[in-house]
C-alpha positions as CSV (number, residue, x, y, z in Angstrom):
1,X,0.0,0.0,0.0
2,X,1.2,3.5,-1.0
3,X,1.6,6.1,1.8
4,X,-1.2,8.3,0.8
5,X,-3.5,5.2,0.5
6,X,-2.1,4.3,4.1
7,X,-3.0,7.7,5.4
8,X,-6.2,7.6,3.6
9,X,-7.2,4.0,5.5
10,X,-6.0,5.7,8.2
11,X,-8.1,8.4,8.3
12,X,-11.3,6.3,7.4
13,X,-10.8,4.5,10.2
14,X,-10.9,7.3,12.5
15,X,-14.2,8.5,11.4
16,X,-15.3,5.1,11.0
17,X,-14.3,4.7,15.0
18,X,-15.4,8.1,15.7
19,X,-19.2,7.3,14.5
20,X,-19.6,10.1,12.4
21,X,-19.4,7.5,9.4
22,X,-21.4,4.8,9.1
23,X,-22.6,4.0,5.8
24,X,-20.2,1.5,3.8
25,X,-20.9,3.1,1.1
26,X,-19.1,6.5,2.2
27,X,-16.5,4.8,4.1
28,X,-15.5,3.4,0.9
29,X,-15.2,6.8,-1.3
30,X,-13.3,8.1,1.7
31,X,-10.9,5.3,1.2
32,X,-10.7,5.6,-2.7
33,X,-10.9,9.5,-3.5
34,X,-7.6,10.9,-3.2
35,X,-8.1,14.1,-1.4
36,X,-4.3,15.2,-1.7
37,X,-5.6,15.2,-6.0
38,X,-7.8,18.3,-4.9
39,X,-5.2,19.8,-2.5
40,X,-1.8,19.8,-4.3
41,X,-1.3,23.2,-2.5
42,X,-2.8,25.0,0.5
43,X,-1.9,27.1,3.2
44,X,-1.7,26.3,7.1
45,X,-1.8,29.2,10.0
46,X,1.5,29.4,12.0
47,X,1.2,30.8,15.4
48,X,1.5,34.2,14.7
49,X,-1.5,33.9,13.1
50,X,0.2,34.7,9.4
51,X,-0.6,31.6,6.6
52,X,2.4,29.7,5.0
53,X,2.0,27.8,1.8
54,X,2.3,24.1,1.9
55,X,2.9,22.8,-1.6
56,X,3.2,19.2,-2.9
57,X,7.0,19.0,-2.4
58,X,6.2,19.8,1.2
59,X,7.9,16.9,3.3
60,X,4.8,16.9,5.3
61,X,2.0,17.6,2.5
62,X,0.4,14.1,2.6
63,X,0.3,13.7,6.1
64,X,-1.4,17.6,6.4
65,X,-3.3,16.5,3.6
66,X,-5.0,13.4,5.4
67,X,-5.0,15.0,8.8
68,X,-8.7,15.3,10.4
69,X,-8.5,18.5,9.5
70,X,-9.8,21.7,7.3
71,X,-7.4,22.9,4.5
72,X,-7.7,26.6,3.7
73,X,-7.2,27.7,0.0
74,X,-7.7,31.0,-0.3
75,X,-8.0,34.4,1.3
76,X,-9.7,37.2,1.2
77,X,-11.2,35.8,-2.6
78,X,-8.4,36.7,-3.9
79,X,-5.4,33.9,-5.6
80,X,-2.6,36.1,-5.6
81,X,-2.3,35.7,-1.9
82,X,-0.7,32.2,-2.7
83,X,2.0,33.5,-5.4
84,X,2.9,36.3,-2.7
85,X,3.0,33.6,-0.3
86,X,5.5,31.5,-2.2
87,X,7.4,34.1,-3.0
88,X,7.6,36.0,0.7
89,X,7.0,32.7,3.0
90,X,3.6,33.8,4.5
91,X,0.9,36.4,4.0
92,X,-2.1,37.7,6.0
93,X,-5.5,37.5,4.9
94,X,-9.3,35.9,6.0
95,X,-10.2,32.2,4.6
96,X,-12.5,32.0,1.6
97,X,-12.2,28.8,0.2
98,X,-10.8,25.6,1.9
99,X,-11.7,21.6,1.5
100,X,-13.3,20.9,5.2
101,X,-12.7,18.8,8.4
102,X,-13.3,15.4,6.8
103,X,-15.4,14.6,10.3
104,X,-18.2,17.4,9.2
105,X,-18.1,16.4,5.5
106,X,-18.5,12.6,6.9
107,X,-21.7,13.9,9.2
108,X,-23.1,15.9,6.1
109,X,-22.5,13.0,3.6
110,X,-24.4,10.3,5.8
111,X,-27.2,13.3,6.7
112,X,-28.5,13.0,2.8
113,X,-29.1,9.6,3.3
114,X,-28.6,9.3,-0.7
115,X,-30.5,6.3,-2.5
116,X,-29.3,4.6,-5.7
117,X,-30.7,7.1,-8.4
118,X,-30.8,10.3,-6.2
119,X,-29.7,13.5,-7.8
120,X,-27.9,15.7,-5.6
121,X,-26.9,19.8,-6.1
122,X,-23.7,20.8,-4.2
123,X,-23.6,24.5,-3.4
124,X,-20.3,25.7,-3.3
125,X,-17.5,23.3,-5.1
126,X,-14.4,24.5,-3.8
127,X,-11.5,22.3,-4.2
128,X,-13.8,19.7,-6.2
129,X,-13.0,16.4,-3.4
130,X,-16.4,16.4,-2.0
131,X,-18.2,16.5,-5.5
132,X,-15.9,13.4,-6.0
133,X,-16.6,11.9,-3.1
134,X,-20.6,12.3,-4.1
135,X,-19.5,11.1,-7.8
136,X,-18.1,8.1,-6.0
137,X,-21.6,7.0,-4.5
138,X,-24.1,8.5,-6.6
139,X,-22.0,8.6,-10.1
140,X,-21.0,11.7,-11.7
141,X,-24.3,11.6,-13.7
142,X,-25.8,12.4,-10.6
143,X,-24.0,14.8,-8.9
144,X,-24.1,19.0,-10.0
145,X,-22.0,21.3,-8.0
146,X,-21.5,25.2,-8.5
147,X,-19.5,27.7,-7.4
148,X,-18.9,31.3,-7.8
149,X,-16.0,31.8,-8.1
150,X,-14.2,31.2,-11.3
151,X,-10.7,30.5,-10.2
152,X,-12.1,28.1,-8.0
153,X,-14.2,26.5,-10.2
154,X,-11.6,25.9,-13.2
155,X,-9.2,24.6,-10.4
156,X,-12.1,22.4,-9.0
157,X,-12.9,20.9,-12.1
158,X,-9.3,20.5,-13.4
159,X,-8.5,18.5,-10.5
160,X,-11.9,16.3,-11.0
161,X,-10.7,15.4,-14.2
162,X,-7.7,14.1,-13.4
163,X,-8.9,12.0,-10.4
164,X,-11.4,10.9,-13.4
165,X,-14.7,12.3,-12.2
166,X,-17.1,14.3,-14.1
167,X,-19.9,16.1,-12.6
168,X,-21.9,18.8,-13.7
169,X,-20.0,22.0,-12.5
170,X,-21.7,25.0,-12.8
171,X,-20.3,28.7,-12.3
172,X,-22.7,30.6,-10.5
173,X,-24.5,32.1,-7.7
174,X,-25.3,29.2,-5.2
175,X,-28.4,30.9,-3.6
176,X,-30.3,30.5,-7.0
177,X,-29.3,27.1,-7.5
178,X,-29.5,25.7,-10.7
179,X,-33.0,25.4,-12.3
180,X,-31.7,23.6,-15.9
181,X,-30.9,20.1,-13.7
182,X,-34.1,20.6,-10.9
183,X,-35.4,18.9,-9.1
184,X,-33.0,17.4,-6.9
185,X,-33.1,14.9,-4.3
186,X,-31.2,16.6,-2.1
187,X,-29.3,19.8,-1.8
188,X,-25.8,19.9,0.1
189,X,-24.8,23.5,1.2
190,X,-21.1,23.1,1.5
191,X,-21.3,26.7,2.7
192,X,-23.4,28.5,5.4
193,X,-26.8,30.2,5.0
194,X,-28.2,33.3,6.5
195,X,-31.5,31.6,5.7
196,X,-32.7,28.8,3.2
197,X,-32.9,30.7,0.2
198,X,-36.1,30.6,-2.0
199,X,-35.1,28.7,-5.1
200,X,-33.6,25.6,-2.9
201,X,-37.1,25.1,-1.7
202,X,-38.3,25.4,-5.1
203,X,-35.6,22.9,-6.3
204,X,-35.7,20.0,-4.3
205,X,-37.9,17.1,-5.5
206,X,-41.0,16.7,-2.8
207,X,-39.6,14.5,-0.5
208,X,-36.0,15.7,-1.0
209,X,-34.2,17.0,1.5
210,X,-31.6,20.1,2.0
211,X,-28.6,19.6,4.4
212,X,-27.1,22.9,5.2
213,X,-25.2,25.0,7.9
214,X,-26.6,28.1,9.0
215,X,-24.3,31.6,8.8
216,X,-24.6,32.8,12.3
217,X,-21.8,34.4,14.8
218,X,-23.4,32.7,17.5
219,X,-25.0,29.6,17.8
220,X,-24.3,27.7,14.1
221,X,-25.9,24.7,13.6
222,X,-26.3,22.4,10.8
223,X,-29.6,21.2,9.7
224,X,-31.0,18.5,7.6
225,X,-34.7,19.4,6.3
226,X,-37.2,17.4,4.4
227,X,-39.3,19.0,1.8
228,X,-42.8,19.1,0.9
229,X,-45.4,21.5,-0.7
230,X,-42.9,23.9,-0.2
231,X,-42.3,23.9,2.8
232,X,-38.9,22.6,4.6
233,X,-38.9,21.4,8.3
234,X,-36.5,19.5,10.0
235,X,-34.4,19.5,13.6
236,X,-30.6,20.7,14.0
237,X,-28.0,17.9,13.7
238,X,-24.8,19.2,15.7
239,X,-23.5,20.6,18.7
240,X,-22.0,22.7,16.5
241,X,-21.3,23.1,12.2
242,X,-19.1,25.8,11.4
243,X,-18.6,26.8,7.3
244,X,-17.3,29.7,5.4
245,X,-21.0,31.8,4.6
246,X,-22.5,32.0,0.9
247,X,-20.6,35.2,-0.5
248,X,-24.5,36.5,-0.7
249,X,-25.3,35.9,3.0
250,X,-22.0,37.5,4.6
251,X,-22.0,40.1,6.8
252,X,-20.2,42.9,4.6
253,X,-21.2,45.7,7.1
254,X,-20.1,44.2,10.0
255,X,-16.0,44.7,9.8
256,X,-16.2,48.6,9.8
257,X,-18.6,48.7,12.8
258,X,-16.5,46.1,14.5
259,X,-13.8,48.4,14.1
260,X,-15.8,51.1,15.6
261,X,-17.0,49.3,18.6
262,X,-13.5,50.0,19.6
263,X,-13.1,53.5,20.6
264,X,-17.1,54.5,20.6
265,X,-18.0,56.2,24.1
266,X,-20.9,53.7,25.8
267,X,-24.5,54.7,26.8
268,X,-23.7,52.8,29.6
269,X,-21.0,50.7,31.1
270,X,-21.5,48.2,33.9
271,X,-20.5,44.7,35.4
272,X,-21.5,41.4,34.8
273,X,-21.9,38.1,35.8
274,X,-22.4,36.8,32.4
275,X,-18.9,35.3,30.6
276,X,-18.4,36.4,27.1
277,X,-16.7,32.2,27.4
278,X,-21.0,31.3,28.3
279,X,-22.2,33.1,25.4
280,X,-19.9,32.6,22.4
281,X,-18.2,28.8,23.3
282,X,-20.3,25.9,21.6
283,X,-19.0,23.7,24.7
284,X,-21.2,25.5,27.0
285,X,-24.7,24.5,25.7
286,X,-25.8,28.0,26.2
287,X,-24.3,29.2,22.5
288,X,-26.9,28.4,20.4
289,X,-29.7,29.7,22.3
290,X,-27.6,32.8,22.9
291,X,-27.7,33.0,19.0
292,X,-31.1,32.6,18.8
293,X,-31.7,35.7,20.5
294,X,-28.9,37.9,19.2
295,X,-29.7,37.5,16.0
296,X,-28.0,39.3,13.5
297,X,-24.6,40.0,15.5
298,X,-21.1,40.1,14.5
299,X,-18.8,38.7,16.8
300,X,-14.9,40.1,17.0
301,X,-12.3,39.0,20.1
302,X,-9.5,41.2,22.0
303,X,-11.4,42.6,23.4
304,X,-14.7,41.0,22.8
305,X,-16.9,43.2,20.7
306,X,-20.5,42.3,19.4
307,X,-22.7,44.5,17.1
308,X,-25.8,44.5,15.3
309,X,-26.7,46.1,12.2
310,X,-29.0,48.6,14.0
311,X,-26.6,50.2,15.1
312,X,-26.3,48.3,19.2
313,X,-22.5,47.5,20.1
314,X,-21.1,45.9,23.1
315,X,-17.4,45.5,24.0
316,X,-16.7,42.7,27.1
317,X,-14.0,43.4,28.9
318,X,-13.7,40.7,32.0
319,X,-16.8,41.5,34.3
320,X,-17.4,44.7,32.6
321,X,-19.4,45.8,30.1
322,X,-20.1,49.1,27.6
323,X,-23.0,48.9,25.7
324,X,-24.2,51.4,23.0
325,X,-27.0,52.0,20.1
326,X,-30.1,51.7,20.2
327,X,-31.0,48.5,22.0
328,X,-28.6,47.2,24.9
329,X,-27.3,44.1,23.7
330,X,-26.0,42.0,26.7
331,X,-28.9,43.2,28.6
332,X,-30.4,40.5,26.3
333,X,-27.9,38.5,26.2
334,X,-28.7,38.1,30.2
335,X,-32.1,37.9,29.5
336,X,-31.7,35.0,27.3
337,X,-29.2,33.0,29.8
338,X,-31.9,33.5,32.3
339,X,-34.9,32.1,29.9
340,X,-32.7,29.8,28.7
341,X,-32.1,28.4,32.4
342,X,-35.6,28.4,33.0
343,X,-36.3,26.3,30.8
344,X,-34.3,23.2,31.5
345,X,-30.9,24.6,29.4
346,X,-32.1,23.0,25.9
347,X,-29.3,22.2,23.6
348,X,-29.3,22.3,19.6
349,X,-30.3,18.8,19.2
350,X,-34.1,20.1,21.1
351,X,-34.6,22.6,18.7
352,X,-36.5,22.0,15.0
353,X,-36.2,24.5,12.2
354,X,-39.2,25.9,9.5
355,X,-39.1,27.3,5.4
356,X,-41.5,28.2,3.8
357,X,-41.6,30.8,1.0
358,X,-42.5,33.8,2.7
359,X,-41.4,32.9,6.7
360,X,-38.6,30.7,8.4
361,X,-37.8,30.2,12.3
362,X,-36.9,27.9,14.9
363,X,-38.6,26.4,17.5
364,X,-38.3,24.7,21.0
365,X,-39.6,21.0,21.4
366,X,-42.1,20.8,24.0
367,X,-43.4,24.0,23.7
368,X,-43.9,27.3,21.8
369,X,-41.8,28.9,21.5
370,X,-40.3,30.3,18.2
371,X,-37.2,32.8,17.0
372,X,-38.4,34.0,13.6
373,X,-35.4,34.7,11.1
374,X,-34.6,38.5,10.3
């Protein structure tokens, strides 16, 4: 056996032990796809928080490759950051584009709970090695994924080729789908939502699911939703499900008035028993339902600053904290810990998520109580 077929076994086994893979029929297209095809370079953080290019010749690049582990490919959209970092030995920049943590593309995979003959729309292709792992199961007749972004895409699809798969790939914008090969059986969102956008629901075959992440600062969650009439319901799958957001549904206002959360003067400044550790760490159970109720936020650290895009800012600094805008933020923060406490300290798994076309929210087993979507 080769050593990146070694690592590969390797790293099925893990997931495989781990129980977040189950189905032979995925265990085996983690076995066979080469994912170090789809990631011949990529970068890695070093600890000063700068990224340093890992290319094939790397010494290490197979065993990074088939870590458990995400690979970033980009940043800031933008792939002349990897030609200045060959050239200078690191560069700075936000991740756009990465292959992720086999364990969460494992969960996702196994959520679609794919039949012979399904049909299944990948939103967002990035390197191309989860299309190819869908090819593997479903065969490439069966599997469109789209992107867009057009370096990514003509990378994606290169790489496909050569690892001798063939799917449908599409350059476009993922929020619209792609009506030409509706319906679909199931729709994997390989990047996070704000909300389900319209044309998924109108996409998916009745019956057909959507698995997706949802785009939120506090308290993401990944989701798997059946659809009928319209109308998409299901219960959140994770603890916690982390992706990069659909270039649509990012939060483009929310660096500058991050920045300005910094040095604004505070309506009022106070102390706290509430931990800025109890309301942004998934660990804590209270994340999500934290989330739930601050809506909308951005979320920056050192010192901790949230905002909304009303205009409400907080900055957390130990057991004190300023507050400004028009609504006082941790004041409902607080409020929700206590609610939240009230009620027996649900966890993601207790919650159930709603689409329809014109209203989405979440809402509480056993009672309810719903958070409508902005």
């Amino acid at each position: 056996m080769d050593m990146a077929a070694d690592l590969r076994a390797r790293l099925t086994d893990s997931l495989l032990a781990a129980g977040v893979l189950r189905d032979r029929r995925w265990a085996e297209a983690f076995r066979q796809v080469p994912r170090h095809a789809f990631l011949p370079g990529f970068f890695v953080q070093r600890p000063d928080g700068a990224w340093e290019p890992v290319t094939a010749e790397h010494p290490d690049h197979l065993a990074l490759v088939y870590r458990n582990d995400v690979c970033v490919t980009q940043l800031d959209n933008d792939d002349r950051a990897w030609e200045q970092a060959l050239v200078t030995g690191a560069v700075t920049g936000v991740p756009t584009s990465s292959s992720s943590m086999p364990t969460i593309m494992a969960i996702m995979l196994e959520a679609l709970a794919v039949a012979p003959g399904d049909r299944v729309l990948e939103i967002g292709t990035g390197t191309g090695y989860n299309a190819a792992l869908l090819c593997h199961v479903l065969g490439e007749d069966r599997v469109t994924s789209i992107d867009v972004d057009p370096g990514v895409l003509v990378r994606a699809e290169a790489r496909l080729t050569a690892a001798g798969y063939h799917p449908t790939c599409v350059l476009g914008d993922g929020e619209q789908g792609h009506p030409p090969r509706a319906p679909y059986d199931r729709i994997l969102g390989t990047c996070a939502v704000s909300r389900i956008p319209a044309a998924w629901l109108e996409q998916t075959a009745p019956g057909g699911a959507i698995v997706t992440t949802f785009n939120r600062a506090i308290g993401a969650g990944l989701v798997r939703l059946t659809v009928r009439d319209g109308r998409a319901t299901g219960r959140v799958l994770l603890e916690d499900g982390r992706f990069m957001p659909l270039r649509a549904h990012r939060q483009e206002w929310a660096d500058e008035a991050l920045l300005e959360a910094l040095t604004r003067e505070p309506t009022t400044s106070r102390t706290t028993l509430l931990s800025s550790r109890s309301v942004l760490d998934p660990a804590g159970g209270f994340e999500f339902f934290a989330g739930l109720a601050l809506a909308e936020v951005a979320v920056a650290a050192d010192p901790i600053r949230l905002v909304h895009p009303d205009g409400s800012w907080v900055r957390h600094r130990g057991a004190v904290v300023d507050q400004g805008g028009p609504r006082a933020l941790w004041d409902v923060a607080e409020a929700a810990y206590r609610q939240w406490r009230a009620l027996g300290r649900p966890r993601r798994h207790q919650f159930t998520f709603t689409a329809t076309p014109t209203s989405q929210h979440f809402a509480l087993d056993g009672t309810d109580l719903t958070w409508p979507l902005p």
